[in-house]
N, C-alpha and C positions, 0 to 999 in steps of 0.2 A: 336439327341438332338433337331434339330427345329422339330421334329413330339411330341416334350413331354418326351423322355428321360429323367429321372434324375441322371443319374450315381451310381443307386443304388446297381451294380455287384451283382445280385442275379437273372440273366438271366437263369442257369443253376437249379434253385431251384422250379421254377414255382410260385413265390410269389414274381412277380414285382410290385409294388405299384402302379406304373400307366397305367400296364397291356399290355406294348408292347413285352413281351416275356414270356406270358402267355395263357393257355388254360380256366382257371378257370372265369365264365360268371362272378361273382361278383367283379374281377380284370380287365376284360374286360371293363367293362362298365365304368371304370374309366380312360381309353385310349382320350385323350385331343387333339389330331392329326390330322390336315384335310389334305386334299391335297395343298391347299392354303401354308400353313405354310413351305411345299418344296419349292412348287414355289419362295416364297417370300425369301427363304435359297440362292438356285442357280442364283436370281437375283443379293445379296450380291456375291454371289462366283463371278459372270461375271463381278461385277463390281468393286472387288478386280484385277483381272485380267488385267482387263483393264487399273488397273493404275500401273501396274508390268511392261506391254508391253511397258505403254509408257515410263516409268522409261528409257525402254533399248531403246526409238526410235522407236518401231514401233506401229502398231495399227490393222492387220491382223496375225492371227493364220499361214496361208498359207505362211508368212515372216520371220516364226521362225524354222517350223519344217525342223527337220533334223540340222540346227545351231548350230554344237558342237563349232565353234569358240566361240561363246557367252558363252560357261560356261568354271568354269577354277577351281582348283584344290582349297580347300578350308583348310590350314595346321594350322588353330586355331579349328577347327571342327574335324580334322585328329587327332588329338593330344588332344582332349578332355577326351576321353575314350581309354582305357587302350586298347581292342581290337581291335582299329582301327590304333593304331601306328605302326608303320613301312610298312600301306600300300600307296603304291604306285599305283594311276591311269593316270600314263603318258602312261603305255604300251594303257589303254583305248581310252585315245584319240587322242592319234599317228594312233590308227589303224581306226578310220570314216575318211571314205574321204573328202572334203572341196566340201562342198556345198553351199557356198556364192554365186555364181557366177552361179555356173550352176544349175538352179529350174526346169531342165525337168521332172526328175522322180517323180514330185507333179503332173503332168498332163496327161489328156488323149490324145490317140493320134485318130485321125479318125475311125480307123480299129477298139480300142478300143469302141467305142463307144460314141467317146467324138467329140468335135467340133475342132478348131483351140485353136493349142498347146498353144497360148501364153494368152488362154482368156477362157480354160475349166481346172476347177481342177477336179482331178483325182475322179471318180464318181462308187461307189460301187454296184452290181447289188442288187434284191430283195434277202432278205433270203435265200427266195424259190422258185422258177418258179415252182416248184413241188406241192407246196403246193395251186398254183393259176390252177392249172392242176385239181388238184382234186379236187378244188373246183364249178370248171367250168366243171366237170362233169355232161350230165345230169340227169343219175342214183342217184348222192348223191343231185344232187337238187330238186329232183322228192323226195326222200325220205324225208328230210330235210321238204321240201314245205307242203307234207301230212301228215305225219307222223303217218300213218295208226295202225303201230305194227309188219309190214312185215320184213322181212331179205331183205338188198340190199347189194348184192356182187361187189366189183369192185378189181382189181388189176392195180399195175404202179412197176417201176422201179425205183431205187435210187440210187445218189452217194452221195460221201462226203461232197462236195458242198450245197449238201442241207440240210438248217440248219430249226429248226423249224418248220419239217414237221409234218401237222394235228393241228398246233396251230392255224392256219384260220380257217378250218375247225371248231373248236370246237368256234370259233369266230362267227360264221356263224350260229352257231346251237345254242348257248347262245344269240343272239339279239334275236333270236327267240320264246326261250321255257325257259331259263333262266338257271340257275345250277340245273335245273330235268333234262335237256338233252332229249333225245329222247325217246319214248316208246316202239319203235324197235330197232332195231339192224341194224347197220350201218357197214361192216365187211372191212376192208378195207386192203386189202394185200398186203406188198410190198417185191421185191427184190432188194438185193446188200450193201452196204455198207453206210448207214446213216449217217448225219451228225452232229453237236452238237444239243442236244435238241431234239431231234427222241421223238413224244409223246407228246409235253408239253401242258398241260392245258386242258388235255383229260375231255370228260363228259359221263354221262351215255347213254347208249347205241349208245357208241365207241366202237368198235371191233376192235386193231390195230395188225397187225400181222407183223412181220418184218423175212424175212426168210434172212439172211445173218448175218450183225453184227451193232454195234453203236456206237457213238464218247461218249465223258461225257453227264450229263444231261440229260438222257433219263427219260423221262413221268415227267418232271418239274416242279409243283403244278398241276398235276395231281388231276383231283376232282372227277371223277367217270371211270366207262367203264371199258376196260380190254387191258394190252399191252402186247404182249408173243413176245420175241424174240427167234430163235433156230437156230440155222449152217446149210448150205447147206448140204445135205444129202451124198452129196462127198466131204464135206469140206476138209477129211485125217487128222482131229485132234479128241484127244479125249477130248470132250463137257467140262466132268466136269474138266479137266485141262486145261482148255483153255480162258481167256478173252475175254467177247462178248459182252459185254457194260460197257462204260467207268465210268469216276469220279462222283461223286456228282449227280448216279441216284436217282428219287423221290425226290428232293431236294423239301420244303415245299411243299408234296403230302396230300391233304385231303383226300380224298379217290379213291378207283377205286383196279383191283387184278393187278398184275407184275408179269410175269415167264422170265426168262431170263435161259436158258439151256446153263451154260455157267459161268466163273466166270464175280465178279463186278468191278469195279475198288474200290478208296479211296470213305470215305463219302457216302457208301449206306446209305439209307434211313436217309441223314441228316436234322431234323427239319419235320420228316414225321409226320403227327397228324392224318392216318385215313387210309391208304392203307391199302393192306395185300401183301406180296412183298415175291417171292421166288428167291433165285440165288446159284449158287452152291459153292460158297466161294467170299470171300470179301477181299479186301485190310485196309487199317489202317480205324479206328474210323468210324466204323459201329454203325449206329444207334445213332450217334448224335445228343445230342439236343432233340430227338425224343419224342414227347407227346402222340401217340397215333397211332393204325393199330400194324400190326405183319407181324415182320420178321421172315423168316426161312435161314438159310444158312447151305445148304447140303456139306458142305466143308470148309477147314480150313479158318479162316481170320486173320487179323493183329493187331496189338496192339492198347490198347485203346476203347476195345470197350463198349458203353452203358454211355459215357462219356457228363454228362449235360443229360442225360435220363429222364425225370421227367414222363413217361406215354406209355401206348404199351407190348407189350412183343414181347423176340426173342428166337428163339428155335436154336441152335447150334449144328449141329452135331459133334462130338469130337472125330475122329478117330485114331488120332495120340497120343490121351491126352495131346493137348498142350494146352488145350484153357483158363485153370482157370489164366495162367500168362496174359493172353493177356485182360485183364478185367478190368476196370478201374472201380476198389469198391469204389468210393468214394460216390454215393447215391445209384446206384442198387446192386441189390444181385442176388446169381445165385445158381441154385438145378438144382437135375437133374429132371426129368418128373414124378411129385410122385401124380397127379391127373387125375383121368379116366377122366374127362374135359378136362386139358392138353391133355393128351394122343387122345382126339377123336378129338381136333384140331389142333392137327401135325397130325394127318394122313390123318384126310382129306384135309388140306391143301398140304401134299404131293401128294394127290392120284390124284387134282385136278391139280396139277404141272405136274405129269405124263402124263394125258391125253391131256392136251394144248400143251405139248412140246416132248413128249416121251423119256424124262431124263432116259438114262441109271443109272445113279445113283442115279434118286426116285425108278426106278425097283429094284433095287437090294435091296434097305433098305425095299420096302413092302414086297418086297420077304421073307424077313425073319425080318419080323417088331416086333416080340418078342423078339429079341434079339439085332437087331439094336436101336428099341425106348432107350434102357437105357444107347446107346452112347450122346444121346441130353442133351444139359444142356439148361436150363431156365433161362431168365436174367430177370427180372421182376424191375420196382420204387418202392419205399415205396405205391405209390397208387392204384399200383396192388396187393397188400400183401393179400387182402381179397376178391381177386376174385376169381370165380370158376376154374379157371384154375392151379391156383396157389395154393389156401388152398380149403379145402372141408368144405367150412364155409356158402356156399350158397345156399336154399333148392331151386330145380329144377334141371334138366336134359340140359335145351337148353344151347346152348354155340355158338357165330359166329364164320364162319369158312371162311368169306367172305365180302369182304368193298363190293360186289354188290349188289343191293337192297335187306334190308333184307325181310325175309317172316314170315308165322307163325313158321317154321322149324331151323330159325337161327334168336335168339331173344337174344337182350342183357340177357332182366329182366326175374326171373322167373314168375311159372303160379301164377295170382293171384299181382302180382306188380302194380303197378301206375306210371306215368310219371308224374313229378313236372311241374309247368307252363315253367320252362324254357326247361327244355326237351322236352316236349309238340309244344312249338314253334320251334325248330331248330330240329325236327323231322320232320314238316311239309315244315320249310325251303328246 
């Protein structure tokens, strides 16, 4: 609301009025938002706060938390709504301990890394030390610095702990060259077990390879480059039954490819406008929100999918035939793969899955790709209806098979097209 909101619930339609949940340049441009207008939001929030605290006596954050004496059972709010009556929250706050008195567990101790108990609050490390690891490589600053066109290899280690890894990095590389990212290739390989946000804010020529597995939010407005996750090669599970990155990957991704050898969790590719994202099955409401890029999911997913879709297409393998229930028609529609366009960008999108990741289960569908292609169903918006992929209404051959920079080989427009001024500029953007 304070960036310009007007509550016009028509988020999921693509024809916001004031263009903060739109892709469309002539709705954009009517976006009224600065940053200013947060600022000046959260200064009211703190200073709402401020007179809530003192209402109860205090005037520090670090005097309240953990303070369940301070709240107390509210049975005109209990008894408002029909579903809330007959619950009882006395077992709730029977079971927090009393924290009046004793504030140690708000502080650090020495050993932690903190000062004296009674005068350091409890102090969160970086992110990432992984991410300052690699940045202070001086392979990726040598490359970074020149940026020649070369390949620069490095490899590190990861755990769960580390959150955010490669979003400095891509910090580092954007002060520098902006959202074109690099001219070469930056390849950076890690092993073990990643932690939330693995990838985010990736730029072109990012190379991320992750050989183990991810928390949610892997490659998280991702804007260019490439991130393949795949299993230890003695992992003992089989890939495509198996969860390898969590919730809410790609979450608003502009562009950049994804392979993931492995299923997704909830909310793949939610609010995606520009990727191209392979995984080998999905959890509930795939493809949310989504304006643009293409999914493929080589395996089953869960209910709801294509829900608030306004742009993009997803290609669904359908092995089980379960998938037309799981499809939330309320603006996309879904066929199976009835154009040679379709058809040559599922395969190459699958083939290109194979060779990043070595998906046993992109093998076996090219293996017998005349017979497996007519298990995929197509989910497509109203504003994909008359694309080449979808209908054969478009004279030319090319079709993208890839959000990495396009070439003469993978071109939106056909031969003989024209780019409008607005294309024209956010081409060159």
């Amino acid at each position: 609301i304070a960036e310009g909101c007007v509550m016009a619930r028509v988020c999921h339609l693509n024809t916001c009025p004031v263009g903060v949940t739109s892709q469309k340049e002539e709705l954009r441009k009517k976006f009224p938002g600065t940053p200013e207008h947060v600022v000046n939001f959260f200064v009211f929030v703190a200073e709402e706060i401020r007179e809530l605290m003192a209402h109860l006596g205090y005037s520090k954050f670090e005097d309240i938390i953990g303070r369940a004496d301070l709240l107390k059972e509210d049975n005109d709010q209990i008894e408002r709504i029909a579903k809330t009556k007959g619950v009882s929250l006395s077992g709730f706050f029977s079971s927090i301990p009393d924290s009046k008195a004793d504030r140690a567990f708000l502080r650090a101790t020495p050993a932690e890394g903190g000062g004296l108990k009674d005068d350091t609050v409890h102090v969160n490390g970086f992110s990432s030390d992984l991410d300052r690891e690699i940045c202070e490589h001086p392979d990726v600053k040598a490359a970074i610095e020149s940026d020649e066109g070369g390949d620069t290899a490095v490899s590190f280690n990861i755990k769960n702990t580390d959150r955010s890894t490669c979003a400095m990095l891509a910090g580092d590389i954007a002060r520098k060259y902006g959202n074109r990212g690099l001219a070469g290739n930056l390849n950076i390989n890690i092993f073990g077990s990643a932690g939330q946000s693995f990838g985010a804010f990736t730029l072109p020529g990012m190379r991320v390879r992750l050989t183990g597995e991810a928390n949610d939010y892997v490659g998280k407005g991702m804007h260019g480059g490439e991130i393949v996750v795949s299993p230890e090669a003695d992992a003992g599970f089989v890939a495509a039954d198996s969860s390898i990155v969590g919730n809410a990957c790609l979450y608003g991704a502009t562009g950049g490819d994804f392979h993931a050898n492995g299923r997704a969790g909830e909310r793949f590719c939610v609010r995606n406008s520009g990727a191209y994202a392979v995984c080998e099955g999905t959890g509930d409401h795939c493809c949310e929100y989504m304006t643009g890029g293409v999914v493929v999911a080589l395996g089953t997913v869960g209910r709801n999918v294509g829900a608030g879709m306004t742009g993009g297409i997803g290609y669904f393998y359908d092995q089980d035939g379960g998938f037309e229930e799981r499809v939330n028609g309320e603006i996309v529609k879904y066929q199976r793969v009835v154009t040679d366009a379709g058809a040559l960008q599922l395969r190459n999108i699958v083939e290109r899955h194979f060779e990043k990741t070595g998906s046993e289960k992109a093998e076996l569908i090219l293996d017998n790709w005349d017979e497996e292609v007519g298990k995929f169903w197509q989910v497509y918006p109203p504003s994909e209806a008359n694309s080449a992929v979808v209908a054969e209404t478009i004279v030319g051959d090319a079709v993208k098979v890839s959000a990495i920079a396009p070439s003469e080989d993978l071109c939106y427009l056909p031969v003989g097209a024209g780019l409008n001024p607005d294309q024209t500029t956010r081409c060159a953007d």
